[in-house]
C-alpha positions in Angstrom: 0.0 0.0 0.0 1.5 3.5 -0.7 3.2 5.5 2.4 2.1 8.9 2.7 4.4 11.2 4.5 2.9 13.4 7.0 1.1 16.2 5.8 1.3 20.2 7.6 3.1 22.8 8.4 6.8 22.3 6.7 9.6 21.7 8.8 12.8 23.3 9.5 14.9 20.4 7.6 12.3 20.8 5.0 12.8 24.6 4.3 16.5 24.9 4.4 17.8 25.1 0.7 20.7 22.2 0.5 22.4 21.6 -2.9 22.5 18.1 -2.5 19.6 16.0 -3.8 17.0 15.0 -1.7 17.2 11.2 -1.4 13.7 9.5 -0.7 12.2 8.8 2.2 12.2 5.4 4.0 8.8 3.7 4.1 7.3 4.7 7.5 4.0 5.0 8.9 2.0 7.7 7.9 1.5 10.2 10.5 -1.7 12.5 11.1 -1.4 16.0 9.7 -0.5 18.1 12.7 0.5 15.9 15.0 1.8 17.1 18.0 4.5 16.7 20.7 3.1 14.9 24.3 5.1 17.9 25.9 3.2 20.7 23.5 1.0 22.2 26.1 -1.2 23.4 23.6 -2.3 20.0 21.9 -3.1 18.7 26.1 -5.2 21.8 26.0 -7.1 20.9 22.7 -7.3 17.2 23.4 -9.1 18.3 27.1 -11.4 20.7 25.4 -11.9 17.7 21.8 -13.2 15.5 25.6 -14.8 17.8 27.2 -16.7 18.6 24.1 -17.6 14.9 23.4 -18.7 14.4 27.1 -21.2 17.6 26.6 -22.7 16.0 23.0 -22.7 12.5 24.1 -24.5 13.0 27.7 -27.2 15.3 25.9 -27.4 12.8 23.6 -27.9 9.8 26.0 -30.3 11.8 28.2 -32.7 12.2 25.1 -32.1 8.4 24.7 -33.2 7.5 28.3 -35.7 10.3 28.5 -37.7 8.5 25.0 -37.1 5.0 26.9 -38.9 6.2 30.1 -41.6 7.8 28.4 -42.6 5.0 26.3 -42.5 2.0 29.2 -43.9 5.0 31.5 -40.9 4.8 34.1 -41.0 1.4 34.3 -38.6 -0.1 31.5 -37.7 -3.9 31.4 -34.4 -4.9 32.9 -32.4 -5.8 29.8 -33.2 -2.3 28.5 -32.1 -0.4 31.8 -28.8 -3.0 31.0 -28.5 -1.8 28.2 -28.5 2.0 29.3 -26.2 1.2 31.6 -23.7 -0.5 29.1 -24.4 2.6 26.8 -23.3 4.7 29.6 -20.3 3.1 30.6 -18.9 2.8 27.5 -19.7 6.3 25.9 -18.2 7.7 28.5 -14.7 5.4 28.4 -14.9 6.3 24.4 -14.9 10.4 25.3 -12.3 10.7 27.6 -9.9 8.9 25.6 -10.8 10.1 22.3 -9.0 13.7 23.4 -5.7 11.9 24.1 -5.6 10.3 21.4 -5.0 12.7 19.2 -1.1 12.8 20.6 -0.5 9.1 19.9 1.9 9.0 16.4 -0.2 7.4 13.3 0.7 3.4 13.4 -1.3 0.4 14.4 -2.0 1.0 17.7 -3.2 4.4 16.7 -5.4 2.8 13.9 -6.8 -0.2 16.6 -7.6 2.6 18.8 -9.8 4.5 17.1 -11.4 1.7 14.9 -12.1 0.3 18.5 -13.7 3.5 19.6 -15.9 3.5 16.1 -17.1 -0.3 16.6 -18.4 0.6 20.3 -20.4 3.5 18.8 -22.7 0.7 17.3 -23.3 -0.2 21.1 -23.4 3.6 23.1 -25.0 6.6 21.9 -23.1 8.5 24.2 -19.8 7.3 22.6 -21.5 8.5 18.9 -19.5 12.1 19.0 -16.5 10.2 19.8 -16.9 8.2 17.2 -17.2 10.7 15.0 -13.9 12.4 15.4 -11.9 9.2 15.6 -13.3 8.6 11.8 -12.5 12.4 10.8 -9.2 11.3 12.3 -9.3 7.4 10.3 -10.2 9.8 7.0 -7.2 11.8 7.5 -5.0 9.0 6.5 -6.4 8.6 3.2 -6.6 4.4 3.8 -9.5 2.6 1.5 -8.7 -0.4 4.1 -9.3 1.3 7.2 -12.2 3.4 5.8 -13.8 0.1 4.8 -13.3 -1.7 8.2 -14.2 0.9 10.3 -18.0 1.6 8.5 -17.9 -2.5 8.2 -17.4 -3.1 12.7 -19.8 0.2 12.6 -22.5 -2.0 11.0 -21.8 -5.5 12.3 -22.2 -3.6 16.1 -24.9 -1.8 15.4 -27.4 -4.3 13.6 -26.3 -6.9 16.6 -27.3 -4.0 19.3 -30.3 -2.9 17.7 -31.6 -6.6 16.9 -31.3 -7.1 20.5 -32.8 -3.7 21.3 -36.0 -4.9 19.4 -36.3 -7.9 21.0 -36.2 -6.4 24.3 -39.0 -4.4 23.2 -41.0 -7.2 21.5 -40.7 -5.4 18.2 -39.9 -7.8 15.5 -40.2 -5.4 12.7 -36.8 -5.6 10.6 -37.4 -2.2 8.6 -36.9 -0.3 11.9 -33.7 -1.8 12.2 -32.5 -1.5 8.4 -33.4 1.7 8.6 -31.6 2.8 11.6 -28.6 1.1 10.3 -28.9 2.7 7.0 -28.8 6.2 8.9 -25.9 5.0 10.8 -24.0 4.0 8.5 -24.6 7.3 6.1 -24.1 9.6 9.2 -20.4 7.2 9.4 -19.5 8.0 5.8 -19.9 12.1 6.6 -16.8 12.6 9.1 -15.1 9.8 7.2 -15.3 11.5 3.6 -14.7 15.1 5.3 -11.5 13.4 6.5 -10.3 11.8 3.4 -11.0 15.7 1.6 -9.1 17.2 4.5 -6.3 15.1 4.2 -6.0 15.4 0.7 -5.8 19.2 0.8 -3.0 18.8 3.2 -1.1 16.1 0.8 -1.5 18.8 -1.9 -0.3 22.0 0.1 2.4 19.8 1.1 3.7 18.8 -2.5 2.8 21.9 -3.3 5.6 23.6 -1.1 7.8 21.0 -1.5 7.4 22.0 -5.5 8.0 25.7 -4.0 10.9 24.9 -2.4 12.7 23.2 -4.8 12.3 26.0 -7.1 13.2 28.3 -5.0 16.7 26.2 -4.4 17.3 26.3 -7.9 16.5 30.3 -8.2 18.8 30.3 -5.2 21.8 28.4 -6.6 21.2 30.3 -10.1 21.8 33.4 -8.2 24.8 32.2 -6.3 26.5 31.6 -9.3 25.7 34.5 -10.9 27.0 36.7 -8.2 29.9 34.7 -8.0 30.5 35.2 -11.9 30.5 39.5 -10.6 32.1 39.5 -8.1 34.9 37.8 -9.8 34.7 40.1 -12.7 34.5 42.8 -10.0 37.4 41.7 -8.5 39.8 41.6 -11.6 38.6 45.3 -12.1 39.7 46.2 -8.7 43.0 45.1 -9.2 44.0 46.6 -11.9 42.8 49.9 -10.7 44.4 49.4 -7.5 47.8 49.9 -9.0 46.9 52.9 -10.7 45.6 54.5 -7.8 49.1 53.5 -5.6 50.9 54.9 -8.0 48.8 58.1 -8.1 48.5 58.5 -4.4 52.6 58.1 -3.8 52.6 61.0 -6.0 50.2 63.2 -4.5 51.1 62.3 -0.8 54.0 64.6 -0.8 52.5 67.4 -2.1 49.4 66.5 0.1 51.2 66.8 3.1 53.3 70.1 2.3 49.5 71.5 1.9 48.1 70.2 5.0 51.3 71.6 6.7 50.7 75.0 4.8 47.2 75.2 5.8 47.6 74.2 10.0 50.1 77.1 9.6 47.8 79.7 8.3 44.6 78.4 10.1 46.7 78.8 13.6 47.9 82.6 12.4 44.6 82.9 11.3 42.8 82.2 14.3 45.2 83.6 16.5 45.3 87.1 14.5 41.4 86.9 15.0 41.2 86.6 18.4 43.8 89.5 19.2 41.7 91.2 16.7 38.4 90.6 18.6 39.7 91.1 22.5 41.2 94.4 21.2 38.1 95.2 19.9 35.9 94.2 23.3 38.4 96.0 25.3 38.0 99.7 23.4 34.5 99.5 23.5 34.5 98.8 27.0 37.2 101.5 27.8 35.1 103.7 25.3 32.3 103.5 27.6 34.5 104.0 30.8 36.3 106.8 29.3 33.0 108.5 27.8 31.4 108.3 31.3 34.2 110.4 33.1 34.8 112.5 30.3 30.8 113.0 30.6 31.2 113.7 34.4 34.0 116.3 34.5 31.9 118.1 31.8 28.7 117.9 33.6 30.3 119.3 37.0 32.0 121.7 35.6 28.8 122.9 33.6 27.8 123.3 37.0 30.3 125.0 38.7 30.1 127.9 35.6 26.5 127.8 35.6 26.0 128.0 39.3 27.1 130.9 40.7 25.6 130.5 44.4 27.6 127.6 45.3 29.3 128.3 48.5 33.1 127.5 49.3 33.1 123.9 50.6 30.4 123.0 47.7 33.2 124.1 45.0 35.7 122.6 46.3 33.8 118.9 46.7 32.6 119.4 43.2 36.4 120.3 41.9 37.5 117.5 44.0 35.1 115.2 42.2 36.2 116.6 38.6 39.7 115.9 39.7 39.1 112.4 40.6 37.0 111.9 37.4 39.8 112.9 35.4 42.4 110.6 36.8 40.3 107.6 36.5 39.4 109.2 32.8 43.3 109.4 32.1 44.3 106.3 33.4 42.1 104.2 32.1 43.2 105.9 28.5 46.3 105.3 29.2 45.4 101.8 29.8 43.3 101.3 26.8 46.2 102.8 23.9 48.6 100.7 25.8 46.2 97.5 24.9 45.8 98.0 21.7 48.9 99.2 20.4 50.4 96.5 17.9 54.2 97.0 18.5 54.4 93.8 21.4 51.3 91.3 21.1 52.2 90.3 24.5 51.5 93.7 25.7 48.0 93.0 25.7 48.5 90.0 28.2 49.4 92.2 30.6 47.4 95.1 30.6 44.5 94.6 33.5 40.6 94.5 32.0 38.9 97.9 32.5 36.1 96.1 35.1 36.1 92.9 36.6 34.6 91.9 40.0 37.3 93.0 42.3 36.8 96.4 40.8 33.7 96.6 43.0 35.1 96.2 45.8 37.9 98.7 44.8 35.2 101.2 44.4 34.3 101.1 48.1 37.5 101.3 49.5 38.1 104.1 47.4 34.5 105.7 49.0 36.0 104.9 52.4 39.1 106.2 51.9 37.0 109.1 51.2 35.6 109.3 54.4 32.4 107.5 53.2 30.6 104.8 55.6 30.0 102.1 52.8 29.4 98.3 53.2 28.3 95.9 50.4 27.1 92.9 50.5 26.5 90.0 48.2 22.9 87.6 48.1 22.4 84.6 45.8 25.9 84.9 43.6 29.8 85.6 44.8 32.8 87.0 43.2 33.6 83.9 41.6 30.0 83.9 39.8 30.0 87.4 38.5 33.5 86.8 36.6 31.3 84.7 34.6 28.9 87.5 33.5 29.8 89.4 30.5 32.5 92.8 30.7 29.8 95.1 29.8 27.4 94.0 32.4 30.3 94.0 34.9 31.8 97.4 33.8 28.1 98.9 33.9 27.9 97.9 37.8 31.0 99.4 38.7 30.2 102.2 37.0 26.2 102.3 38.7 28.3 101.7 41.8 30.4 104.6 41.5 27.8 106.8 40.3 26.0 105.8 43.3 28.4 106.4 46.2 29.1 109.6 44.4 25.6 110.7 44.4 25.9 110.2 48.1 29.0 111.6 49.3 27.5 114.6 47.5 23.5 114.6 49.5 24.6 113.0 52.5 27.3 113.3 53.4 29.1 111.4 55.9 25.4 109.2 56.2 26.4 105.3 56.0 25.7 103.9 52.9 24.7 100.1 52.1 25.2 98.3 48.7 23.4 95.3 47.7 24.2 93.0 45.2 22.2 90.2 44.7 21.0 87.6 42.2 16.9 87.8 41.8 15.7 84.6 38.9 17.5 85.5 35.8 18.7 89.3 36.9 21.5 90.6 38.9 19.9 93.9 41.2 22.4 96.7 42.4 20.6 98.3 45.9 22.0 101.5 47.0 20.7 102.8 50.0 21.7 105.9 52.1 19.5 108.0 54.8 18.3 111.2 53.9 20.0 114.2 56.5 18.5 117.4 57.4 21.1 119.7 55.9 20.3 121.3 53.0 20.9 119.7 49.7 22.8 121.1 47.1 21.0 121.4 43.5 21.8 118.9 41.3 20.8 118.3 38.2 20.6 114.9 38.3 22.0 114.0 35.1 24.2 111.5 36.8 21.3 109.5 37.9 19.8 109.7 34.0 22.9 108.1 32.9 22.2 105.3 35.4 19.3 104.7 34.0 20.2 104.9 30.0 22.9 102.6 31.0 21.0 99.7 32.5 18.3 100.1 29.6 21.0 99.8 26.7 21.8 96.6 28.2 18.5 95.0 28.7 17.7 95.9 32.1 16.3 99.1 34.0 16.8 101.4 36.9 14.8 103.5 39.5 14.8 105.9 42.3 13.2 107.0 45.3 13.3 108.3 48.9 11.4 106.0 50.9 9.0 106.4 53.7 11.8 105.7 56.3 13.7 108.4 55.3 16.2 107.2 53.0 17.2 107.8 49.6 17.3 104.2 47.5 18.5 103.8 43.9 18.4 99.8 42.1 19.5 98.8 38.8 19.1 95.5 37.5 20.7 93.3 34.5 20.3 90.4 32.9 22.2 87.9 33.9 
């Protein structure tokens, strides 16, 4: 009889592409399409639920069974009949449990005796009829005229023996009530059977069908390996003979290459270096521009003052002329200062010429007020020294400046009146607080252009200023930056 192998999903020894001939397979037993592992968790879950399933269809079926036999003998049925039930029972209900399990046993005689056992007792159990059904689906699967024949032939045999007896129990000898219960057996038998057989045959075709697949796509495979092996080697000669060209060409160009990357560091690191000098020359005359502009601006406004005024006492003159002085020897040295920066004759010069502002320049501005006789303290909240290097020159060179405008401001109101500095750090801002109490002398005019500039100042870089005299009787300026 002819071997069929087993059909479903292809496995991995099937699907690998091997050059080598395929040499035929040995005559085995034929296995069920999908038949799966005793350890696959999934096929103990199907085979419960295949049981399950059977127990549900066969006990209804059984029920309606005894329900008709009750009914007809009014609950009072002969003894071989209630026998009968009982055998029916007994046996339908070994047939569904194993008929789940079954499903894991490999295809071979036992597996064929098993299930040609279960469809023989079908003939004698209605519960076992569901059961029976699947193990022919199963039987129909293998595609065997043989076991097709012997199954629906024990399917008969058992079930004209069972109902003869059945009838006779009864007292019915009518024989068309048995041929025609056989005759519906034995057609419901051929149903699973034949849906088998189609099923099975489907499966024998996918699988020749892929196996077709696979071979062709071995071929197209090899095909292609040869092909690319064909380029590649083609490929390959090409590459050689261009690699000589290109060592010759490269020796030749790696001299020159390398006297041009040489050439081009050189100017790149002259480049750069003239830029930078370029650019701190630059920041430093704009800053000293500024510093420079604001004492020249200063000396011009107090002495504006001193011509324009003409009822300025003694000691007023002389602390105004005092403060032109000291305007003008910050003014000059800080020229001198900035030409010495940026002349060109020593690069190093530069080096060693001290910025026009830093941080310690705020502190230098009150000892300077001190030294003046001024009562000054400052204080720092949220930043230190440290911090405020890190701040741009123009925002530092415009706090020393605010600063110095400040403490001038009051050494010239109130004078000799302690004055407290504040510099703190408020979100993204830096606050100058300059805070000085208001004494009961009289004040001199001003004409507080100093405290204008102030104000122009902070706004040119993004932040503001204000003054005021506050209810507690002091005079408070603030200034604030970006920080």
């Amino acid at each position: 009889m002819t071997t069929h192998r087993p059909v479903g999903p292809a496995t991995p020894q099937e699907t690998v592409a091997s050059p080598a001939p395929e040499t035929p397979p040995k005559t085995a037993v034929p296995l069920e399409p999908g038949t799966p592992s005793w350890r696959s968790v999934r096929g103990w879950v199907i085979a419960a639920l295949q049981t399950l399933l059977c127990l549900g269809l066969g006990c209804l079926m059984f029920l309606m069974v005894l329900g008709e036999l009750l009914f007809e003998f009014d609950d009072a049925p002969p003894e071989g009949l209630v026998a009968m039930v009982a055998v029916d029972a007994l046996i339908g209900v070994a047939a569904t449990v194993v008929i789940g399990p079954l499903r894991l046993l490999r295809p071979g005689r036992l597996h064929a005796t098993a299930h040609l056992l279960i469809t023989t007792v079908a003939g004698l159990s209605v519960w076992s009829v569901p059961a029976a059904a699947i193990a022919l689906y199963r039987l129909g699967l293998r595609r065997r005229l043989g076991l097709d024949v012997a199954a629906v032939a024990l399917l008969g045999v058992t079930a004209m023996a069972w109902l003869t007896l059945d009838m006779r129990l009864r007292g019915d000898d009518d024989p068309r009530y048995v041929a025609t219960a056989l005759g519906v057996m034995i057609i419901g038998a051929l149903v699973p059977l034949l849906i088998g057989r189609v099923v099975g045959t489907r499966h024998e075709l996918i699988r020749t069908l892929r196996e077709r697949a696979d071979a062709a796509e071995r071929e197209r495979a090899s095909a292609e390996r040869e092909r690319i092996a064909a380029e590649r080697e083609r490929v390959a000669a090409e590459q050689a003979r261009s690699s000589a060209d290109q060592a010759r060409r490269s020796a030749e160009q790696a001299g020159l290459s390398a006297q041009r990357e040489a050439d081009a560091l050189r100017r790149g690191r002259d480049a750069e270096s003239a830029q930078v000098r370029a650019e701190e020359r630059a920041a430093l005359a704009r800053d000293m521009h500024d510093s420079v502009s604001h004492h020249l601006a200063s000396i011009a406004m107090h002495a504006g003052a001193m011509a324009y005024r003409e009822d300025l006492d003694p000691a007023t003159l002389r602390e105004t002329a005092r403060t032109v002085r000291d305007a003008a020897q910050h003014a000059n040295r800080e020229l001198r200062e900035v030409l010495i920066a940026l002349r060109t004759a020593d690069d190093h010069a530069a080096d060693d010429a001290a910025p026009l502002a830093t941080a310690p320049t705020l502190e230098e501005t009150v000892e300077r007020a001190r030294d003046g006789g001024q009562e000054v303290s400052l204080e720092l909240d949220g930043l230190d020294l440290a911090e405020l290097e890190q701040l741009g020159r123009g925002t530092v060179v415009a706090l020393a400046r605010i600063l110095g405008e400040a403490l001038t401001n009051a050494a010239k109101h109130a004078p000799g009146a302690p004055v407290t500095a504040l510099l703190a750090r408020r979100a993204e801002q830096v606050t100058l607080t300059v805070e000085n109490p208001l004494t009961g002398e009289a004040q001199p005019l001003s004409t507080g252009h100093g405290l204008i500039g102030v104000e122009e100042r902070a706004r040119l870089l993004g932040g503001g200023a204000r003054w005021t005299r506050t209810e507690h009787g002091t005079f408070e300026m603030e200034a604030w930056l970006p920080w």
